[in-house]
VOGU-3710 file (C-alpha; in Angstrom, 3 decimals, decimal comma):
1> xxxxxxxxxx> -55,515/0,604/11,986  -54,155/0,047/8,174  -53,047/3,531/8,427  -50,967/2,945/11,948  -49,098/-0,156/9,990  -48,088/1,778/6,839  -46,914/4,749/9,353  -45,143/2,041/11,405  -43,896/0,798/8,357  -42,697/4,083/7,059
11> xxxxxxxxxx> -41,151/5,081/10,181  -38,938/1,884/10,257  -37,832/1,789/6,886  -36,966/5,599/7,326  -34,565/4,329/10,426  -32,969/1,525/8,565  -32,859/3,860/5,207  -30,917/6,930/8,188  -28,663/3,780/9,920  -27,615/2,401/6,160
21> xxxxxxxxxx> -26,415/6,182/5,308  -24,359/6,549/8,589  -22,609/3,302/8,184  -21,952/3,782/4,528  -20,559/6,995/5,762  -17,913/5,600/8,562  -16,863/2,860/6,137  -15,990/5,826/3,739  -14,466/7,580/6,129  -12,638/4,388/6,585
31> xxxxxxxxxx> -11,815/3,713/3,367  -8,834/4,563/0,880  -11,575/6,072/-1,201  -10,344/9,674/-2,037  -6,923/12,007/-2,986  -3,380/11,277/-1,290  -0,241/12,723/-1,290  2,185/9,486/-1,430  5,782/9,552/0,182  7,639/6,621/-1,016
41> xxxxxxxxxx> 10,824/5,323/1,204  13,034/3,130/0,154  13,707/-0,402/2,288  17,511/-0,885/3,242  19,203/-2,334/0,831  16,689/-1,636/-2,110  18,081/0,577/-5,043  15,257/3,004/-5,397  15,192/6,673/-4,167  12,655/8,277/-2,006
51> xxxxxxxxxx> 9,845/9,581/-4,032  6,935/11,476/-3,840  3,398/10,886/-5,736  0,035/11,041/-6,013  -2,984/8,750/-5,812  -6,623/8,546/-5,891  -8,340/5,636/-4,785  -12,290/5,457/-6,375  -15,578/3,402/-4,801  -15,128/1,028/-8,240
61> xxxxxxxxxx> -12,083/-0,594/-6,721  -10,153/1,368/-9,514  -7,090/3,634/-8,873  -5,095/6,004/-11,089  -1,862/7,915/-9,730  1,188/10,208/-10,532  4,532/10,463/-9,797  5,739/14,169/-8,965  9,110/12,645/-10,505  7,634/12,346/-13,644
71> xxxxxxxxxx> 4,034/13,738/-13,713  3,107/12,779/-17,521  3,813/9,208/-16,354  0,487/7,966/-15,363  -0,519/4,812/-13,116  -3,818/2,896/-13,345  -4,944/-0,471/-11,647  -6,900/-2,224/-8,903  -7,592/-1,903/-5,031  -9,400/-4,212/-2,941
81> xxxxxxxxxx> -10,322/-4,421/1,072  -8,341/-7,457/2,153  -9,463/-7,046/5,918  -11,114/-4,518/8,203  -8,980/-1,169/7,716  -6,376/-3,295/5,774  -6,336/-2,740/1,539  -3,874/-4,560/-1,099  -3,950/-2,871/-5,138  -1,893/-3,637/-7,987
91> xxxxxxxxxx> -0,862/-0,973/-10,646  0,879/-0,284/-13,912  3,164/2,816/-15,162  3,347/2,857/-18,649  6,694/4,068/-19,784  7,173/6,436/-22,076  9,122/4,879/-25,330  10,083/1,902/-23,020  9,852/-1,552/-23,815  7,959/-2,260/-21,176
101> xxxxxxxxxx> 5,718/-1,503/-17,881  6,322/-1,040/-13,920  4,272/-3,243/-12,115  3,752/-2,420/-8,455  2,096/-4,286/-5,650  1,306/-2,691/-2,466  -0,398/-3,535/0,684  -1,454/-0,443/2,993  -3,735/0,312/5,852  -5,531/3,137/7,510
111> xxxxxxxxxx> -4,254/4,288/10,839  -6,716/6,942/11,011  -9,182/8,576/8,514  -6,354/10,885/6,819  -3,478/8,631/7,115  -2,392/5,500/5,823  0,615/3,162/5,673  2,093/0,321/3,514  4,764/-1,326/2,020  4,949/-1,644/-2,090
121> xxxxxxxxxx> 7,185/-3,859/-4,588  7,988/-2,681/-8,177  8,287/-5,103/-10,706  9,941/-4,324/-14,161  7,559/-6,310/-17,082  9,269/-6,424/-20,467  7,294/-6,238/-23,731  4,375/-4,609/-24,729  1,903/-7,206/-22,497  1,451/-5,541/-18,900
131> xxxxxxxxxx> -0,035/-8,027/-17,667  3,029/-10,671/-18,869  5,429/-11,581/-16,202  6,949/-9,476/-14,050  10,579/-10,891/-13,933  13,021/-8,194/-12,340  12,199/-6,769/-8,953  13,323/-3,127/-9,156  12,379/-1,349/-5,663  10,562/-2,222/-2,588
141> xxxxxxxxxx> 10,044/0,076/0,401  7,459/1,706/2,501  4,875/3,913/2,503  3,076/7,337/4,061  -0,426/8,527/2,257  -1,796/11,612/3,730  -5,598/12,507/2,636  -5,491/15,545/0,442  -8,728/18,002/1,584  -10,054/20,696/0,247
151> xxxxxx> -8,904/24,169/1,575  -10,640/27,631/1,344  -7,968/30,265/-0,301  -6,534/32,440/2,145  -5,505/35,629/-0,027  -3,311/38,002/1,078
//
């Protein structure tokens, strides 16, 4: 009889243990978690050019990024699930002998689990504080992300 209720007991933790995996699965497959290729476009009316990047999202709720404009300018900051399928992050590019930061704000959300969509703002911060305040809006536009996967090589 013992043995029945530690088997019974096994059995169910090993079902919740197998259920907990496949959710945390979907919710990554869900999830901004990963490598994208960026296409920035600008809104009407907003000075910046169209602009291609790159970003990876990690499960910390930290980013880092690149901009194929400038790739030794690097981006690091924050991301955070606002809503189901719906994310918002903040992040700096430090300029190289500027005197000052880029501050942008975005809000994006998943369409499916290898595209997403948003809109961004980027802030110029003078000084040497990023986190100071960001006083001149530079650019504001609209995203595409597309998930970057890994590919076999295909050799000639």
């Amino acid at each position: 009889m013992k043995a029945r209720v530690i088997l019974g007991l096994a059995v169910a933790c090993m079902v919740l243990i197998a259920s907990s995996l496949a959710e945390a699965g979907r919710d990554y497959a869900m999830s901004p978690v990963g490598a994208w290729a960026v296409y920035m476009e600008p809104a009407p009316g907003s000075p910046g050019d169209a602009g291609t990047g790159l970003a990876e999202y990690h499960r910390s709720g930290t980013m880092t990024g690149a901009a194929m404009a400038d790739p030794w300018t690097n981006t690091v900051g924050s991301w955070e699930k606002v809503r189901a399928n719906r994310y918002r992050s903040t992040f700096y590019v430090l300029i190289p002998d500027g005197p000052g930061v880029l501050k942008i704000s975005e809000e994006f959300w998943m369409l499916n689990r290898n595209r997403m969509e948003g809109r961004y703002e980027i802030w110029w911060v003078p000084g040497e504080d990023p986190l100071g305040d960001a006083v001149v809006p530079l650019f504001w536009g609209s995203y595409v992300f597309k998930r970057i996967h890994a590919e076999p090589l295909q050799l000639p």
